[in-house]
N, C-alpha and C positions, 0 to 999 in steps of 0.2 A: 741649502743653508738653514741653519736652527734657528729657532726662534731667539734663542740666549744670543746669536750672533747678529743679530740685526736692530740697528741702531734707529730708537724711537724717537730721536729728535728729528725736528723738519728743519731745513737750509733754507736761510733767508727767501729763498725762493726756488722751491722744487716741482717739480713734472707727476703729472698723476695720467692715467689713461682712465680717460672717462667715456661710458659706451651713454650712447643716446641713438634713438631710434632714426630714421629718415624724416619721417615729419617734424621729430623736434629740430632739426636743422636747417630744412627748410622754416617753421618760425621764428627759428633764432635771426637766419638772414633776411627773411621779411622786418623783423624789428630792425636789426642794424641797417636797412637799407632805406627806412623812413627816419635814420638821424643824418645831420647834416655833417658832414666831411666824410672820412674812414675808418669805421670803428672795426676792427679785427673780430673775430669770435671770441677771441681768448679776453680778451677785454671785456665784449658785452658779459662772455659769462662771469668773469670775475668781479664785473659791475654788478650784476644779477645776485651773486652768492652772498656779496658784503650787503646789500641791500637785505636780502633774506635774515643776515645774522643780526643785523642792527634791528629789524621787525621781531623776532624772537626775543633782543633782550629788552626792548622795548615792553612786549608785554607779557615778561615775565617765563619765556620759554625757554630761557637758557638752565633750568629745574632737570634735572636729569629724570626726575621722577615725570614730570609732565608727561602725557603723552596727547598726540595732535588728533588721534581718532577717538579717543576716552567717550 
């Protein structure tokens, strides 16, 4: 498939494959397993991500130009 043929917008709600090592998964499940009821991974992580984006624009790192190791 070309590039011209692939369509940039994201669906309400779409699927990505995301590679993480064995130990981050192991500390993902140590985190969700000291909160109280059943928190899924898919959850913690998309708790984790929005968390991250809210502390970037917080302080000003939603700057394309920023950079995090400058």
């Amino acid at each position: 498939m070309s590039d011209s043929s692939k369509s940039s917008a994201v669906r309400a709600i779409d699927r990505i494959n995301l590679r993480l090592s064995p130990a981050m998964f192991e500390a993902i499940d140590d985190a969700r397993s000291s909160r109280p009821g059943n928190v899924s991974r898919n959850t913690w992580i998309a708790e984790a991500i929005e968390e991250k984006l809210v502390r970037d624009v917080q302080f000003g790192r939603q700057d394309p130009d920023w950079k995090r190791h400058a």
